[in-house]
N, CA, C and O of each residue as an XYZ file, in Angstrom:
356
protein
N     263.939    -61.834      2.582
C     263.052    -62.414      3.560
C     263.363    -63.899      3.708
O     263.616    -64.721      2.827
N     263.293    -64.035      4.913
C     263.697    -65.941      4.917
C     262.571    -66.443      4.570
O     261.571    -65.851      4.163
N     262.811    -68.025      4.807
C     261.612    -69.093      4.393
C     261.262    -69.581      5.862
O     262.122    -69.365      6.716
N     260.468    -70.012      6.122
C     260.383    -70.694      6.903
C     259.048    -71.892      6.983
O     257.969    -71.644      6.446
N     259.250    -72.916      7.566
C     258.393    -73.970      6.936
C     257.902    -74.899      8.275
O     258.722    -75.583      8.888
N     256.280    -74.834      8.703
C     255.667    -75.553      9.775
C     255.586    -76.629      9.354
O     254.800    -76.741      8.413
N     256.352    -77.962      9.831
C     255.778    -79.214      9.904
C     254.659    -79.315     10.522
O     254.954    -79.021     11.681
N     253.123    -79.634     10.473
C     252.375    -80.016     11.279
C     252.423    -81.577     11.645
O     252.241    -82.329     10.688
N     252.618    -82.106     12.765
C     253.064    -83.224     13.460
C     252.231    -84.171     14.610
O     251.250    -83.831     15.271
N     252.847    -85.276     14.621
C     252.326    -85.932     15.790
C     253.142    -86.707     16.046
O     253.821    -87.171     15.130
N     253.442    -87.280     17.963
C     254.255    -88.076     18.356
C     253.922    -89.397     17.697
O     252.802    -89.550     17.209
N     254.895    -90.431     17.652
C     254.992    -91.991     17.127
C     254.268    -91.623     15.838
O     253.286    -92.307     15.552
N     254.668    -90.512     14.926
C     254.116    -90.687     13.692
C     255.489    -91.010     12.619
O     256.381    -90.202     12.358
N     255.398    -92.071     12.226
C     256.903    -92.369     11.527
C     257.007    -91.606      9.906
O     257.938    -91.414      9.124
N     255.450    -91.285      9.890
C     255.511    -90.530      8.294
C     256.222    -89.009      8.861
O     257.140    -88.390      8.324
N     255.666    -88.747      9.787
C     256.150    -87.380     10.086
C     257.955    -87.158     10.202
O     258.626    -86.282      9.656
N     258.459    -88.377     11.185
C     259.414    -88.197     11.450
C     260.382    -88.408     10.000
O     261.526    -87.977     10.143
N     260.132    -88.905      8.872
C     260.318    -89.329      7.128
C     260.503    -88.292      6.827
O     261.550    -88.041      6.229
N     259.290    -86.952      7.199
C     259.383    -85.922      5.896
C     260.094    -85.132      6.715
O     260.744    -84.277      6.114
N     260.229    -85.125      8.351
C     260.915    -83.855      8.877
C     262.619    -84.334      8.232
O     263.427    -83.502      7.818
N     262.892    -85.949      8.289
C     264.365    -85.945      8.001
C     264.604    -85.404      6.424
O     265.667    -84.890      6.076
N     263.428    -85.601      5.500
C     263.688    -85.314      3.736
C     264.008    -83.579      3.798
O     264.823    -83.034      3.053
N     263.284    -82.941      4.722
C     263.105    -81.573      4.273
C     264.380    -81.336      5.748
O     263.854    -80.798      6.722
N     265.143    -81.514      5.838
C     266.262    -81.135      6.878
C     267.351    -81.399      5.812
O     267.987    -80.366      5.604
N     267.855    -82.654      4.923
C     268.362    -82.827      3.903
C     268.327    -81.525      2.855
O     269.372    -81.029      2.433
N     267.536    -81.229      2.633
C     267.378    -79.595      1.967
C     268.341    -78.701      2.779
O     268.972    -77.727      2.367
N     268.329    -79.016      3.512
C     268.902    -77.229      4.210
C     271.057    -77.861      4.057
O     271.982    -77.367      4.703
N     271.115    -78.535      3.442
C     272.425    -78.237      2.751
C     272.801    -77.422      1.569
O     273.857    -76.801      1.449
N     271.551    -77.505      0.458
C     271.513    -76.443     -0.096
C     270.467    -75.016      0.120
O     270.556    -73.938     -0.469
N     269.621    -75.374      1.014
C     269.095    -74.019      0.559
C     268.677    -73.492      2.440
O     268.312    -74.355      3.238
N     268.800    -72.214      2.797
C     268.551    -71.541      4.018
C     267.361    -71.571      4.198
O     266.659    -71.152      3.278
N     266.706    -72.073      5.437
C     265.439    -72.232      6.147
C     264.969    -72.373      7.235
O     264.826    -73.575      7.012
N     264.624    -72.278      8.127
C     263.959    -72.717      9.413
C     262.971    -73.708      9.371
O     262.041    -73.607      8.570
N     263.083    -74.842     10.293
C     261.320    -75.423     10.141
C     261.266    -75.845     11.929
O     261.965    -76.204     12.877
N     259.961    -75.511     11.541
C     258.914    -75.029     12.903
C     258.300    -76.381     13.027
O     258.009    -76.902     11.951
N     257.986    -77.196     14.322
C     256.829    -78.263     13.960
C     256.159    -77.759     15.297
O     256.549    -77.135     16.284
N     254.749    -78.422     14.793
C     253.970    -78.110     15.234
C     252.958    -79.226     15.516
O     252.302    -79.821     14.661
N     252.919    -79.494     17.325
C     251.878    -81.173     17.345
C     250.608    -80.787     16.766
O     249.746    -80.146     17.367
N     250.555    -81.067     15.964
C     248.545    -81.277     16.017
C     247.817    -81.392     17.313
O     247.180    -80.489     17.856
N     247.928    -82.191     17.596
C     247.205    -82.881     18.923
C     246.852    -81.796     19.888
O     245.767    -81.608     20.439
N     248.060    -81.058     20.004
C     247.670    -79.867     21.196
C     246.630    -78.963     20.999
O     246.085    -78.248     21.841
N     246.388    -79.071     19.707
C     245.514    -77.620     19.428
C     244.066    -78.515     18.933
O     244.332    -79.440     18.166
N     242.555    -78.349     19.283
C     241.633    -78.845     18.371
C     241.553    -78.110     17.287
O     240.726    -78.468     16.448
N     242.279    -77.045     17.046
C     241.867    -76.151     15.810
C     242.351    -77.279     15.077
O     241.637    -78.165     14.609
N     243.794    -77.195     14.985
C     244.752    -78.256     14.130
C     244.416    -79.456     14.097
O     244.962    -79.925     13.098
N     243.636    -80.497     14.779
C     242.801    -81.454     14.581
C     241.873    -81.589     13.878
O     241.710    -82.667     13.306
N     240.816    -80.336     13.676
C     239.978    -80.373     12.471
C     240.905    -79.870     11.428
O     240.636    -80.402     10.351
N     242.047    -78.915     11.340
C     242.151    -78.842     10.302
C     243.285    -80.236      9.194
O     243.330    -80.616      8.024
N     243.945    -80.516     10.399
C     245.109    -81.541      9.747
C     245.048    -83.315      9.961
O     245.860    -84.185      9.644
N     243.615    -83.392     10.686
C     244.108    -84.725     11.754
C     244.558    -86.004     10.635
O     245.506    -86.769     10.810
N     243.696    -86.010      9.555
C     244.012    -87.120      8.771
C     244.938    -86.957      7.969
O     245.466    -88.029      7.672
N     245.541    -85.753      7.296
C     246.231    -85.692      6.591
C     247.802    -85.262      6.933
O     248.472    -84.475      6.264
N     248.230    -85.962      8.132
C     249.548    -85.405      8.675
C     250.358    -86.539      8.315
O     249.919    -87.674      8.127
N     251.780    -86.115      8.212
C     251.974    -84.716      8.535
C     251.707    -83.988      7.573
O     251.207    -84.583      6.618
N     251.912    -82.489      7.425
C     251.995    -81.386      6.680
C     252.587    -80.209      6.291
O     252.389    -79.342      7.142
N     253.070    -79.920      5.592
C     253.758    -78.735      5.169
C     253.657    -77.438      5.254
O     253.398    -77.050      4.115
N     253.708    -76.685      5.859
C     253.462    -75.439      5.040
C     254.501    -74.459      5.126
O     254.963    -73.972      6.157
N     254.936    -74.135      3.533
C     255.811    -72.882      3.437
C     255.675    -71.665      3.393
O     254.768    -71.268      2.660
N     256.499    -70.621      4.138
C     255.838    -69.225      4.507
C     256.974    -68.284      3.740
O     258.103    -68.768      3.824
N     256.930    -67.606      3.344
C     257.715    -66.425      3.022
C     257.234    -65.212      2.142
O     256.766    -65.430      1.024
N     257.347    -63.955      2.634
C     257.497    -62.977      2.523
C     255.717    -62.604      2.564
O     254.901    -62.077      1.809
N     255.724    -63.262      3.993
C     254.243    -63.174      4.752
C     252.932    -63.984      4.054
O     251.746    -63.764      4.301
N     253.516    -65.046      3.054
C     252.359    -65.315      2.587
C     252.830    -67.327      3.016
O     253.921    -67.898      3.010
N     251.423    -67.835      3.329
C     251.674    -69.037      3.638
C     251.042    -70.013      2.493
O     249.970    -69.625      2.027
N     251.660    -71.425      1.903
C     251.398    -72.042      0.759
C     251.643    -73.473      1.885
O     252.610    -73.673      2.620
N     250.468    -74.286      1.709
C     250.227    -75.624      1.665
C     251.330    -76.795      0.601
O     250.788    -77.296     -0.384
N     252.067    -76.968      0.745
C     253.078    -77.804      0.025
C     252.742    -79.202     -0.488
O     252.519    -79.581     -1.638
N     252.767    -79.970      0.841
C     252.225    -81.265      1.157
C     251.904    -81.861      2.048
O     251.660    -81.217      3.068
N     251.754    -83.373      2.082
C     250.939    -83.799      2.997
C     251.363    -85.544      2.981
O     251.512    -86.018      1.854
N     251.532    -86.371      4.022
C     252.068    -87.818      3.956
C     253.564    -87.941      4.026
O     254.369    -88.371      4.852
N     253.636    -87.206      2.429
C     255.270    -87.520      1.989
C     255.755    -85.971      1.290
O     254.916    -85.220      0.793
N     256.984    -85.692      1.333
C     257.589    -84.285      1.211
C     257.829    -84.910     -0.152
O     258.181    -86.039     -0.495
N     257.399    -83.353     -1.084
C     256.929    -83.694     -2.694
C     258.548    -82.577     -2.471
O     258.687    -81.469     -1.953
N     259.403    -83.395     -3.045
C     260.655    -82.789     -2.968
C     260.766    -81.917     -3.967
O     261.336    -80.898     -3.577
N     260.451    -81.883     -5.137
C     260.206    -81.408     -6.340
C     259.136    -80.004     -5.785
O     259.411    -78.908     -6.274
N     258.247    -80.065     -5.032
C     257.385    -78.729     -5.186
C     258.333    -77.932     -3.958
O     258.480    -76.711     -4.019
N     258.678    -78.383     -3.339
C     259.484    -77.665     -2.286
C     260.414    -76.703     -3.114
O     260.401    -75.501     -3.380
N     261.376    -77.969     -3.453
C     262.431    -77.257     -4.514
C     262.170    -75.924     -5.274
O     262.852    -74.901     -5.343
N     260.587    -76.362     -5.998
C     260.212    -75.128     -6.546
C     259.773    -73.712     -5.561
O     259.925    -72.536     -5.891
N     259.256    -74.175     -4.416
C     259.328    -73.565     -3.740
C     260.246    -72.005     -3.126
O     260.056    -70.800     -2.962
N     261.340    -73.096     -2.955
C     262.323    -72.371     -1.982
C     263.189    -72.178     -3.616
O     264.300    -71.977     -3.127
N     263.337    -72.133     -4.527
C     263.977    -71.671     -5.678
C     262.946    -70.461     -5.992
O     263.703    -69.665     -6.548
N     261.712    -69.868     -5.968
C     260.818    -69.030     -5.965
C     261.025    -68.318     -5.142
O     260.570    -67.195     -5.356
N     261.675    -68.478     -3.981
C     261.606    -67.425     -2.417
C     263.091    -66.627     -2.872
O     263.419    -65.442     -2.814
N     263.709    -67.680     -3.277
C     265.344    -67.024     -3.491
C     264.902    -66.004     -4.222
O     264.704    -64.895     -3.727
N     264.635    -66.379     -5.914
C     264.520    -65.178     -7.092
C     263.706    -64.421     -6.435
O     264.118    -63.305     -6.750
N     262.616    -64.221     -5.564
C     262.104    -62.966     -5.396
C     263.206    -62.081     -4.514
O     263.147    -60.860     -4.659
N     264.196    -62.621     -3.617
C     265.213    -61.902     -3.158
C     266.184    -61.383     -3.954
O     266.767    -60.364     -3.584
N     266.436    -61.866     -4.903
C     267.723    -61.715     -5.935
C     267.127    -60.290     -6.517
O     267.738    -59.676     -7.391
């Protein structure tokens, strides 16, 4: 099953545009997709993300996990997407 991972986002957000470049750096070693997603467009995503963007979330093998939030915790990712592999292996 792949990974795949929603940035939740906003335009002129320079934290956002930080963690989308940290977690793109990943995909030299490890296979992923990432999805972003404005906040702004949706009010759902406004109550749920407005202060704490951007945000993470990693999905695989139908289940979705909250990662982080501000700054890409490179270390939980890692653990992350090293967890998605071994369940494929």
């Amino acid at each position: 099953m792949a990974v795949e991972f929603t940035l939740f986002s906003r335009t002129y957000c320079h934290l956002c545009d930080d963690m989308l470049a940290a977690l793109q750096a990943l995909q030299a070693e490890f296979l992923f997709t990432v999805r972003i997603e404005d906040v702004d467009a949706d009010p759902a995503l406004v109550a749920l993300y407005d202060e704490l963007v951007p945000v993470l979330v990693g999905r695989h093998a139908g289940v979705e996990t909250r990662l982080c939030h501000y700054f890409l915790d490179e270390e939980g990712v890692r653990g992350f997407l090293r967890g998605a592999v071994a369940t494929v292996a």
